[in-house]
C-alpha positions in Angstrom: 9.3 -10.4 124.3 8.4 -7.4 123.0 5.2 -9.2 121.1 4.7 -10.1 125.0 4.5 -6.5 126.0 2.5 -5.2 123.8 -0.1 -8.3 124.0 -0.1 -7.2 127.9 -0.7 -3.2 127.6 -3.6 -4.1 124.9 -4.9 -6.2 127.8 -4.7 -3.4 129.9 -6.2 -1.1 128.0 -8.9 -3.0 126.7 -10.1 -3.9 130.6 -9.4 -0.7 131.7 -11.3 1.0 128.6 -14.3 -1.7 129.4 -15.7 0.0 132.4 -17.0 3.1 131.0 -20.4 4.3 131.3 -22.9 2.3 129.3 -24.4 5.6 127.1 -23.9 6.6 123.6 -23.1 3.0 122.2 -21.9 2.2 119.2 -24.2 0.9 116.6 -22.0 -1.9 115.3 -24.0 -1.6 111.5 -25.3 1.9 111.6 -23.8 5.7 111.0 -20.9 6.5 113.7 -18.3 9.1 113.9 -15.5 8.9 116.2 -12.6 11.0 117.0 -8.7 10.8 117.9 -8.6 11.0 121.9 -5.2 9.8 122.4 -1.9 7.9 120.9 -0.4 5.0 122.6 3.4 5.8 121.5 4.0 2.4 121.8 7.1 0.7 123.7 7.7 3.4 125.7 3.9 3.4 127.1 3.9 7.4 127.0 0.4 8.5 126.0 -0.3 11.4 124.0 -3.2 13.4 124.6 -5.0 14.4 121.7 -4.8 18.7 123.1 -1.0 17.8 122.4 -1.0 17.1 119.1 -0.6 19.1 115.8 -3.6 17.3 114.1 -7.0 15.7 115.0 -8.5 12.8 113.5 -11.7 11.2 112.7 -13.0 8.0 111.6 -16.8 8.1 110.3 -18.2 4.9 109.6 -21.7 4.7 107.6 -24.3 2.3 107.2 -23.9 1.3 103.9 -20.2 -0.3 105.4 -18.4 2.3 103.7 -15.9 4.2 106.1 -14.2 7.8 105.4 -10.9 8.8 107.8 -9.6 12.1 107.9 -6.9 13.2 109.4 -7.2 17.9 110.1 -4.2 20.0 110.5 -4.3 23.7 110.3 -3.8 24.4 107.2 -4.9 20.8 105.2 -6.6 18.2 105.3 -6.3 14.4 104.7 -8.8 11.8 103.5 -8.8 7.9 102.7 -12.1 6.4 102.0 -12.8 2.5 102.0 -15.6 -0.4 102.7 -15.1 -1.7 106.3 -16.9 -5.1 107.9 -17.8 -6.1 111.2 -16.1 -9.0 112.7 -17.2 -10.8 115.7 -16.3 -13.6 116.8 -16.0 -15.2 120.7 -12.8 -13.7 122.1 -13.4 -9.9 120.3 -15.3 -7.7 117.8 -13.7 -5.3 115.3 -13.8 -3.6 112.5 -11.8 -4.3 109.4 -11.2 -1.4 107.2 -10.2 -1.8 102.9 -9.0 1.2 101.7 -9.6 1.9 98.2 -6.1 3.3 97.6 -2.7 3.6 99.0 -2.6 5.9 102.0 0.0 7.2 104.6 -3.4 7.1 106.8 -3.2 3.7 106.8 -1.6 2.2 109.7 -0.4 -1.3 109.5 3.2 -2.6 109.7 3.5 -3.6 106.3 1.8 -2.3 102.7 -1.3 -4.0 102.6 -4.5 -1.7 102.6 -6.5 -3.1 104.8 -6.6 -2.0 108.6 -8.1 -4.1 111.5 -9.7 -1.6 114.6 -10.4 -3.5 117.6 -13.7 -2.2 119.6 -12.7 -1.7 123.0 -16.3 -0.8 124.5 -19.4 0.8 124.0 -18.0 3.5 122.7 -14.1 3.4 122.0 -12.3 1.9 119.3 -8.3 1.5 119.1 -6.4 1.1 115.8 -3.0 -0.9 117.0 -1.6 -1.7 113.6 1.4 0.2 114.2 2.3 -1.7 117.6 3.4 -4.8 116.6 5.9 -3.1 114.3 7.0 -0.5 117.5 5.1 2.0 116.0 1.9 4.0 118.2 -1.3 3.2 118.6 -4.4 5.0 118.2 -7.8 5.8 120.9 -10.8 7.0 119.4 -14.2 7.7 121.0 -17.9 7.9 119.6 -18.8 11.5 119.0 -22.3 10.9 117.9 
């Protein structure tokens, strides 16, 4: 059931997401940085705007398919760096992310290091690793 619900509110999200503007695309294969605009708490559906929270993320992805994530607090900063490639297939397109190291940046439900980051639209992308594990989800948008 609860696999159920969280297949549905992806839905959701993903159509709802789809009918942004079309300008700034992403570049599937070129230089990209996007930044945390929200986190999907998960089960309970609260959203969390990114003004609310005590960090701010971003993900830059660079040509050469290497990807660096850093996550900015006030007084520190965090970084994981890894090689990420484009899948596309019929039913979706995302990225999938190898980290070259262990991270707590890493969100997936188990200990693997590789992260999968679904492209919602032109220019969002969502990293729901977490959800299928009751954990939150998170909304990024292109920046440049």
């Amino acid at each position: 059931m609860k696999k159920l619900v969280i297949l549905l509110s992806l839905t959701s999200l993903a159509i709802n997401q789809s009918c942004d503007s079309t300008d700034g695309e992403i570049d599937l294969q070129g230089n990209n940085l996007f930044e945390l605009q929200y986190i999907n708490a998960g089960m309970s559906g609260e959203i969390i705007e990114k003004k609310d929270l005590e960090f701010n993320e971003f993900i830059e992805l660079s040509s050469d398919n290497h990807f660096v994530k850093r996550r900015v607090y006030p007084d520190s900063t965090s970084i994981a760096t890894g090689s990420y490639t484009l899948i596309q297939s019929k039913d979706s397109e995302y990225y999938e992310f190898v980290h070259e190291e262990e991270s707590y940046l890493i969100q997936n439900c188990g200990s693997s290091l590789k992260e999968h980051i679904s492209i919602l639209n032109n220019k969002e992308i969502f990293n729901g690793g977490y959800l299928p594990c009751d954990g939150p989800g998170f909304g990024y948008r292109l920046v440049n």
